[in-house]
N, CA, C and O atoms as a GROMACS GRO file, in nm:
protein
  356
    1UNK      N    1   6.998  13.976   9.287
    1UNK     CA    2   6.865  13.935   9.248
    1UNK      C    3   6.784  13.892   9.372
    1UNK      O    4   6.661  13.897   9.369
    2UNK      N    5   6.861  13.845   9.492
    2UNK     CA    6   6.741  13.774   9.546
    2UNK      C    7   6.762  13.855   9.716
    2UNK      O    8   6.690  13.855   9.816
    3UNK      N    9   6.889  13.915   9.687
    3UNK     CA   10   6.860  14.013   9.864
    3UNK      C   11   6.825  14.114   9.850
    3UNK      O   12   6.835  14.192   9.945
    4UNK      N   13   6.770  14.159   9.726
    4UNK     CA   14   6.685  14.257   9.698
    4UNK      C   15   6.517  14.215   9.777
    4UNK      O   16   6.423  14.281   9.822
    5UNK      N   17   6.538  14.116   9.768
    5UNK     CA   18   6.382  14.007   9.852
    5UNK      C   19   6.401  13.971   9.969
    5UNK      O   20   6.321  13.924  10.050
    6UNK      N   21   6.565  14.005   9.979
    6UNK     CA   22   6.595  13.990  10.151
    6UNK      C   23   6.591  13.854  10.169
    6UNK      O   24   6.523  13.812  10.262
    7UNK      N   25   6.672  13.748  10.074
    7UNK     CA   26   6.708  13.655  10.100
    7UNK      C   27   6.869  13.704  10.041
    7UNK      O   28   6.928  13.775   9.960
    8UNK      N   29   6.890  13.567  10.189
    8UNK     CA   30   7.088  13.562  10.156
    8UNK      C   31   7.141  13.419  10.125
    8UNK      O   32   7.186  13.326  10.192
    9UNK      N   33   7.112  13.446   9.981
    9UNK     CA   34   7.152  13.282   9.935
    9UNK      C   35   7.291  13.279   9.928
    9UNK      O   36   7.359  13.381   9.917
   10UNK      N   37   7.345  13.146   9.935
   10UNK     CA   38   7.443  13.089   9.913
   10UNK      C   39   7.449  12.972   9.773
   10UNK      O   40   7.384  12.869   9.755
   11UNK      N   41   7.591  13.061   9.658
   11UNK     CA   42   7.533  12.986   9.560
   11UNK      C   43   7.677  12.928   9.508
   11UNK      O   44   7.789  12.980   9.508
   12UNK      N   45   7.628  12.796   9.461
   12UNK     CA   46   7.765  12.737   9.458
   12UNK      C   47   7.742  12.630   9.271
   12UNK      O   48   7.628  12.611   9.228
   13UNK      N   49   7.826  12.596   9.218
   13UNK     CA   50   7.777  12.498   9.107
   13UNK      C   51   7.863  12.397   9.126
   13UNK      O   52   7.968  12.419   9.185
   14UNK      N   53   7.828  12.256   9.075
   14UNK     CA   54   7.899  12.133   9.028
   14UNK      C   55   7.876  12.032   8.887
   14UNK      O   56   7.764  12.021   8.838
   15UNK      N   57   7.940  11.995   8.856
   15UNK     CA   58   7.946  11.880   8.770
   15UNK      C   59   8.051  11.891   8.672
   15UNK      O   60   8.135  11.980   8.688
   16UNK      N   61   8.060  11.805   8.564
   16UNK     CA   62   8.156  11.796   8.420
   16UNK      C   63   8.160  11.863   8.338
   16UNK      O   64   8.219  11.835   8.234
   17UNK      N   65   8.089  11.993   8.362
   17UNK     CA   66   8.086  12.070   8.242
   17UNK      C   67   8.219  12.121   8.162
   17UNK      O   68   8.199  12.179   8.056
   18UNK      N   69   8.336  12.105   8.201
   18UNK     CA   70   8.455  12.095   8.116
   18UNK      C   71   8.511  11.977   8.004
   18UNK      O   72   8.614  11.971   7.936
   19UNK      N   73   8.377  11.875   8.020
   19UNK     CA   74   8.363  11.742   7.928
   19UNK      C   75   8.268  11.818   7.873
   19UNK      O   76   8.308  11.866   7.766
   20UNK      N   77   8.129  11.858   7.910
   20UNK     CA   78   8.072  11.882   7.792
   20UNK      C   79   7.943  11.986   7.899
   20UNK      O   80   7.858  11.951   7.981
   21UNK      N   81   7.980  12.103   7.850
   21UNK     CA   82   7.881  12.250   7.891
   21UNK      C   83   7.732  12.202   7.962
   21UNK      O   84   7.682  12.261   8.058
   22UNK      N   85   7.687  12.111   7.912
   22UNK     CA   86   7.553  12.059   7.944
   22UNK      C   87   7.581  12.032   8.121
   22UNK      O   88   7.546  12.113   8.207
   23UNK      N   89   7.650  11.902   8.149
   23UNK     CA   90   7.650  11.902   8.241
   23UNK      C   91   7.693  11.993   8.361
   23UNK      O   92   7.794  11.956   8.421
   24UNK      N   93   7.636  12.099   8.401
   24UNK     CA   94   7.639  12.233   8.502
   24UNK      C   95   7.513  12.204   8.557
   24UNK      O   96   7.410  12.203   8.490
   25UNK      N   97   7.520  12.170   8.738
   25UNK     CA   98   7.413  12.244   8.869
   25UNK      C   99   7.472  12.337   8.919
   25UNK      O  100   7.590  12.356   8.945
   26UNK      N  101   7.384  12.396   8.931
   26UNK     CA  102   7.372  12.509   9.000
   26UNK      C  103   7.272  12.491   9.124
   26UNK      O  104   7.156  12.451   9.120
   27UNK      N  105   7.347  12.529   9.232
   27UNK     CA  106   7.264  12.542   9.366
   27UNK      C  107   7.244  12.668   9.429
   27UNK      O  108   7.338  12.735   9.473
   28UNK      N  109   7.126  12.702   9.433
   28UNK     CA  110   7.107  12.823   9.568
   28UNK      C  111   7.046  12.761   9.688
   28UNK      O  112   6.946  12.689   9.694
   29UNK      N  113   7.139  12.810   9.796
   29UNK     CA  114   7.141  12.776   9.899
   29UNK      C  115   7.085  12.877  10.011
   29UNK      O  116   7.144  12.979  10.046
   30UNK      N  117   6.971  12.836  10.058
   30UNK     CA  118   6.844  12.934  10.087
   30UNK      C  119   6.833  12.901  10.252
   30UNK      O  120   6.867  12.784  10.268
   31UNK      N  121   6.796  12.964  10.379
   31UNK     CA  122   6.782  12.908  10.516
   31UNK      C  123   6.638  12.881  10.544
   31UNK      O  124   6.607  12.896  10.662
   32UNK      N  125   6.560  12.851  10.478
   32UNK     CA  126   6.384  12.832  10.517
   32UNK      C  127   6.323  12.772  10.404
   32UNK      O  128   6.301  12.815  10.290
   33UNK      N  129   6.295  12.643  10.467
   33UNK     CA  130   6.167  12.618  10.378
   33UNK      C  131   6.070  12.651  10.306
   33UNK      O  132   6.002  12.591  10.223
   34UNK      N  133   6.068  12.771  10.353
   34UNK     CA  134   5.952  12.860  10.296
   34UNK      C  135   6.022  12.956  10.213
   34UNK      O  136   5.956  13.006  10.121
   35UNK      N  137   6.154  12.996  10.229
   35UNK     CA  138   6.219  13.057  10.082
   35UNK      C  139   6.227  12.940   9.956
   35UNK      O  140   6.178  12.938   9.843
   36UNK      N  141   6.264  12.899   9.989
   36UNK     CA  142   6.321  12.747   9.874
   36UNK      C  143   6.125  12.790   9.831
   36UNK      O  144   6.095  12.867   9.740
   37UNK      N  145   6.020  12.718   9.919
   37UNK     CA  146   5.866  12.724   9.814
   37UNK      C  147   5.872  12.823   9.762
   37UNK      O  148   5.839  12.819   9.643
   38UNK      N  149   5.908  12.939   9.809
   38UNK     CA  150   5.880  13.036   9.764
   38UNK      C  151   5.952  13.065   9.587
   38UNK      O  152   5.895  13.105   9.486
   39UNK      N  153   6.124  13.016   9.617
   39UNK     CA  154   6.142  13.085   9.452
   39UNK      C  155   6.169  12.938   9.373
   39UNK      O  156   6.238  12.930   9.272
   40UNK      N  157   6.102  12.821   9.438
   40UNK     CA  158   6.066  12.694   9.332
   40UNK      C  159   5.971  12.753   9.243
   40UNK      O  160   5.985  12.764   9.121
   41UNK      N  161   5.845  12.800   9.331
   41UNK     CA  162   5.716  12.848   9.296
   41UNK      C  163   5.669  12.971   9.175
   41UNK      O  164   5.566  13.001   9.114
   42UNK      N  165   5.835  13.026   9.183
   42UNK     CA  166   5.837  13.141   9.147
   42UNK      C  167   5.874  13.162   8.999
   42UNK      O  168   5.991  13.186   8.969
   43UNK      N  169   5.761  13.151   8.890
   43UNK     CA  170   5.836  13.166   8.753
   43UNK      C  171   5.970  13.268   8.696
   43UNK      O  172   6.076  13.237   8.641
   44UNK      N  173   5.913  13.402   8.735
   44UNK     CA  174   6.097  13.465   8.709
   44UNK      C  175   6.133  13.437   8.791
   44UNK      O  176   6.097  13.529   8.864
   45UNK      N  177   6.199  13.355   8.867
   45UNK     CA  178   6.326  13.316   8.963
   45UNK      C  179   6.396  13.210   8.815
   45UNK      O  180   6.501  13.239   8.758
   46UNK      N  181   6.328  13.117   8.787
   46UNK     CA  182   6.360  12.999   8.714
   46UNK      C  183   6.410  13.112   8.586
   46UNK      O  184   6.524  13.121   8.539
   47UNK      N  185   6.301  13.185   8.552
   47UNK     CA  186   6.352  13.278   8.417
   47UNK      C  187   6.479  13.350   8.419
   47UNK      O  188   6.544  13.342   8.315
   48UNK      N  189   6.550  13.450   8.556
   48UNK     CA  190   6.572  13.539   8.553
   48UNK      C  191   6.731  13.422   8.598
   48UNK      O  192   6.842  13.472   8.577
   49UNK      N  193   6.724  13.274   8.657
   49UNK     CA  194   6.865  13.188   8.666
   49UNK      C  195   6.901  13.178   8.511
   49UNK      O  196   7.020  13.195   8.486
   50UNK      N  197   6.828  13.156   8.417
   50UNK     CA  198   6.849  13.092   8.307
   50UNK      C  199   6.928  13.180   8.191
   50UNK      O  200   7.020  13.159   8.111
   51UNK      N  201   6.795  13.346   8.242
   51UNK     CA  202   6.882  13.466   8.158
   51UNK      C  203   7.040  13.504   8.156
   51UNK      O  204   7.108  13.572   8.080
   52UNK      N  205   7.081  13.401   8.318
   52UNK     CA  206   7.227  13.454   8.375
   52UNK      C  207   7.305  13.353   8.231
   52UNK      O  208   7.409  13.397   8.183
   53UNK      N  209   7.268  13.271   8.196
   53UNK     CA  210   7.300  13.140   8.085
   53UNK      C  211   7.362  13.225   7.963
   53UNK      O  212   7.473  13.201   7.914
   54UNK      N  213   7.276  13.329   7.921
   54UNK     CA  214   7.245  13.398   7.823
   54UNK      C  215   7.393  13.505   7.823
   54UNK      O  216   7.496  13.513   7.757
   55UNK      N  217   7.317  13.588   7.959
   55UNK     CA  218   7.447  13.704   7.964
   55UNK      C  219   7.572  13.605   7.968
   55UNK      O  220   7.642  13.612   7.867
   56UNK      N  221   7.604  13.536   8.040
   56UNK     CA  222   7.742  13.476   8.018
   56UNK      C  223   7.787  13.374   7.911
   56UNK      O  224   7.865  13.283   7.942
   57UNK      N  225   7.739  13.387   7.791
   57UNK     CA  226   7.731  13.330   7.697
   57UNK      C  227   7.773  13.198   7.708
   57UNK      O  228   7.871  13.155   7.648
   58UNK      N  229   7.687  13.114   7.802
   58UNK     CA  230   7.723  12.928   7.762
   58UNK      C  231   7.660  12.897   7.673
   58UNK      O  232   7.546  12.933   7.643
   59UNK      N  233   7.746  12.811   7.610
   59UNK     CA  234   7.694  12.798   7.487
   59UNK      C  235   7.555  12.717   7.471
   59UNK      O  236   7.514  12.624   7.540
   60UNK      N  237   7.504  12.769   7.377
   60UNK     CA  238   7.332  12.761   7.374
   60UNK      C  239   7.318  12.633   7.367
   60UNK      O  240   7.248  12.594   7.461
   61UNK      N  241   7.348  12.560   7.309
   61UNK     CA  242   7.312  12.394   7.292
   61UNK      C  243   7.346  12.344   7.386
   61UNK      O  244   7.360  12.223   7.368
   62UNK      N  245   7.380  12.391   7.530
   62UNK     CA  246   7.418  12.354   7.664
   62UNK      C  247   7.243  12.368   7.773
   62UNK      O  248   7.172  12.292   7.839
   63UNK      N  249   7.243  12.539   7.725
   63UNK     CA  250   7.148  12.614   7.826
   63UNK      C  251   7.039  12.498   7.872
   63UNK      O  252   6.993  12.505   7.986
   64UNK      N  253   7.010  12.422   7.809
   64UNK     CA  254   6.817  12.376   7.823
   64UNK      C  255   6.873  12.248   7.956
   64UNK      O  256   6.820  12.205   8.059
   65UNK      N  257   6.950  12.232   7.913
   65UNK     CA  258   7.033  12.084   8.045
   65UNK      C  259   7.070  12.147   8.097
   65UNK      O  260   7.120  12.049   8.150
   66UNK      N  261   7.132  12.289   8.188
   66UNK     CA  262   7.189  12.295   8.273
   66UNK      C  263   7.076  12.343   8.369
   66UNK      O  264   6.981  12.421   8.358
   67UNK      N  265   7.131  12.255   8.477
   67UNK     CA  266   6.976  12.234   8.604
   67UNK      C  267   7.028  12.290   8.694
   67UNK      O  268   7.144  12.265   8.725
   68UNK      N  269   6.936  12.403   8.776
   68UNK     CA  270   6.905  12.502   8.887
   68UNK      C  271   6.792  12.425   8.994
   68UNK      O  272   6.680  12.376   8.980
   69UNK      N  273   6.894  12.444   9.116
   69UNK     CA  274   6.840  12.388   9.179
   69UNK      C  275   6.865  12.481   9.334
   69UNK      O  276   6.968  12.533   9.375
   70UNK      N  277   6.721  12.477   9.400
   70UNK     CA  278   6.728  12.507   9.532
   70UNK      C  279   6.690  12.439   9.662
   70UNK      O  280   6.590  12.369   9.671
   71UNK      N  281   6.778  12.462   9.770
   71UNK     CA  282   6.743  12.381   9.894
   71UNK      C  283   6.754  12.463  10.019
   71UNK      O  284   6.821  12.565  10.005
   72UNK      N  285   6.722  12.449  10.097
   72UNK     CA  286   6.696  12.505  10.247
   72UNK      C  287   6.767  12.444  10.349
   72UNK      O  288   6.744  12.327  10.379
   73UNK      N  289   6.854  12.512  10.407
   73UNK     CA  290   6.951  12.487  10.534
   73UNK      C  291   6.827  12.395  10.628
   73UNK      O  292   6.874  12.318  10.712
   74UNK      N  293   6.722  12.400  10.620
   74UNK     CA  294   6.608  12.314  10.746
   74UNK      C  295   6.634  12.190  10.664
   74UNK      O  296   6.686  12.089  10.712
   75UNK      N  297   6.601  12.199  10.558
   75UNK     CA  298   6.614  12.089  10.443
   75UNK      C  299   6.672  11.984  10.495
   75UNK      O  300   6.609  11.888  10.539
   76UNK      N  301   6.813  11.994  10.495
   76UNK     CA  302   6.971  11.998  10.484
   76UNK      C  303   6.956  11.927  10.600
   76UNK      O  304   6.976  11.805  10.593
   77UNK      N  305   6.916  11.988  10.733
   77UNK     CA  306   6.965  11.971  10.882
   77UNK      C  307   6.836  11.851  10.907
   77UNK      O  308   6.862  11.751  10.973
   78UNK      N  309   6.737  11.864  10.866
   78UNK     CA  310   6.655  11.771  10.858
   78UNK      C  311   6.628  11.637  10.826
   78UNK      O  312   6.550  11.553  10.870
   79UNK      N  313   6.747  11.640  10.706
   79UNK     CA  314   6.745  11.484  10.605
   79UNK      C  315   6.888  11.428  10.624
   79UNK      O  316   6.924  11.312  10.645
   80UNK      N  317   6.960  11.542  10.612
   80UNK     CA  318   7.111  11.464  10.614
   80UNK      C  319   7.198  11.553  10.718
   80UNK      O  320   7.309  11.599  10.689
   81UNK      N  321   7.128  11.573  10.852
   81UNK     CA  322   7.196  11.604  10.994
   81UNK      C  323   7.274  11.732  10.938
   81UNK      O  324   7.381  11.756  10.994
   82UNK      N  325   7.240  11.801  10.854
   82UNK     CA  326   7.314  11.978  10.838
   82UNK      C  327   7.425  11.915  10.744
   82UNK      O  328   7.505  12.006  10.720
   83UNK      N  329   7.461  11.810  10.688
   83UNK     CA  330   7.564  11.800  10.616
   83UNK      C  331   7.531  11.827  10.464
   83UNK      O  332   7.470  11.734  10.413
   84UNK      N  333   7.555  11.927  10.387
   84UNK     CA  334   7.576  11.965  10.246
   84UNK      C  335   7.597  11.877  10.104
   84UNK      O  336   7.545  11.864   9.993
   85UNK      N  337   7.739  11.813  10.207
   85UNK     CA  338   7.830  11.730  10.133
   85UNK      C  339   7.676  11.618  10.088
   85UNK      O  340   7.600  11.619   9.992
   86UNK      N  341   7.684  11.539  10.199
   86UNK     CA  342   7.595  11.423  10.169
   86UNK      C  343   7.470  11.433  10.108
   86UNK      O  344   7.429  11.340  10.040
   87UNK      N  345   7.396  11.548  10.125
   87UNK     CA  346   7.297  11.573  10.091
   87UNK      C  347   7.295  11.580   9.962
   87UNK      O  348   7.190  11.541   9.911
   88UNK      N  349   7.372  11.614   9.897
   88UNK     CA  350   7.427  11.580   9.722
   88UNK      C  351   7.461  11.518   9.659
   88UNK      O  352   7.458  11.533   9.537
   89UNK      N  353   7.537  11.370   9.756
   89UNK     CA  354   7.553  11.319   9.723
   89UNK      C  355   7.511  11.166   9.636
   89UNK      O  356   7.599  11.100   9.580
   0.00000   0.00000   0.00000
C-alpha cells in the first residue's frame, strides 16, 4: 500500500489484545516528517488501515478502538534521542 508511494514503512503492533481484541496499536513507522503529514492528512490511508480490520476478520466490536498510529524516524531522533522503545513508552 504505501511503497507503491515510495514510502518504506516499518510496521509493527502492541498492546492486550489477547485480553480483549479492542486493545490493538498499530504503528507505521515512516523516515520524514513530511511522510507521517502526509498519510495523517490522508483520508484513505486511515480508510484503507482499517479495511485491513475487515479483510482479517477482527472481530467487529473490536474494529472502532483499535488505534493506527504514525511517526517519523526525525520524530523519534528529535524527542526521544532515536530511541523507539521510549518514545512509546
Amino acid at each position: 500500500m504505501l511503497r507503491s508511494k515510495g514510502i518504506k514503512p516499518n510496521v509493527w503492533s502492541f498492546g492486550a489484545y489477547y485480553i480483549d481484541p479492542k486493545h490493538l496499536v498499530f504503528v507505521v513507522g515512516v523516515s520524514t516528517d513530511h511522510e507521517k503529514a502526509s498519510l495523517k492528512n490522508s483520508p484513505d490511508f486511515g480508510a484503507q488501515m482499517r479495511g485491513l480490520l475487515d479483510k482479517y476478520n477482527w472481530p467487529i466490536a473490536a474494529r472502532s478502538a483499535v488505534s493506527f498510529n504514525v511517526e517519523s524516524q526525525e520524530t523519534v531522533e528529535r524527542e526521544t534521542d532515536g530511541n523507539w522503545w521510549y518514545h512509546y513508552k
